[in-house]
C-alpha positions in Angstrom: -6.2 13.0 22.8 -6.1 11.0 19.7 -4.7 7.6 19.5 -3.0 6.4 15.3 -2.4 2.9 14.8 -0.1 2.2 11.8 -0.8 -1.5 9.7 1.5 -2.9 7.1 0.4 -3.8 3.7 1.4 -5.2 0.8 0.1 -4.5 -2.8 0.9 -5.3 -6.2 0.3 -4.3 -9.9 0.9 -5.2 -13.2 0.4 -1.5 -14.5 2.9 1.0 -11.9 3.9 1.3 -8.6 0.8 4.5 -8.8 -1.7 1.6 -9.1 -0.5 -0.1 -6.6 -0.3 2.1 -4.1 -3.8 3.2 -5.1 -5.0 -1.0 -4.9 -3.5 -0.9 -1.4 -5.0 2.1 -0.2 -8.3 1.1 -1.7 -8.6 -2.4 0.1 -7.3 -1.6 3.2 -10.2 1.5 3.8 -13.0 -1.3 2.7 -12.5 -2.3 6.5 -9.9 0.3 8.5 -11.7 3.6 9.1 -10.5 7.2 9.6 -6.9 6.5 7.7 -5.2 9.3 7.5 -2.1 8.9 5.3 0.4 6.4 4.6 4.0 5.7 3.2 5.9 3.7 1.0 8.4 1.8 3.1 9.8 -0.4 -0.2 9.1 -1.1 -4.0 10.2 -3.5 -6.0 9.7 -5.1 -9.1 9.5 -8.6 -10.7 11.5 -9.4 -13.6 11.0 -11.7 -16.3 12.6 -12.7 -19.8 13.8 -8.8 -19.5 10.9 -7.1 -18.8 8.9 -6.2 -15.7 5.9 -8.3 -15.0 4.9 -7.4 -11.3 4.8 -4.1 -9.4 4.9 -4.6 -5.8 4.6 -1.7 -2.8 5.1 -2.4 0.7 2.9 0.2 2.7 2.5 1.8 6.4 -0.9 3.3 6.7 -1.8 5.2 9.5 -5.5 5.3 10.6 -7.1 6.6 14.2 -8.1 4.5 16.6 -12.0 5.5 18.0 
């Protein structure tokens, strides 16, 4: 029987919403092992003087439990 655990994370970018899901995904498996997906619960961006400054992700990744 295997056991997930799901952890919400947080990441942002000043590139895309791509690179931040990719900078959240990459931090998180420097210390959870055996993730085995995740999905984008919310995006959103900062704004300013017109233009968008700040890509932010809010992610739920999954990972098994050993």
């Amino acid at each position: 029987m295997s056991i997930a655990k799901v952890v919400e994370v947080n990441a942002s970018s000043n590139r895309s919403f791509e690179d931040a899901i990719q900078s959240g995904i990459a931090k998180v498996t420097e210390t959870i092992h055996n993730v085995q997906g995740a999905w984008i619960n919310e995006q959103n961006v900062v704004i300013q003087n017109n233009q968008i400054v700040e890509y932010r992700v809010n992610l739920k990744v999954t990972f098994l439990v050993e």
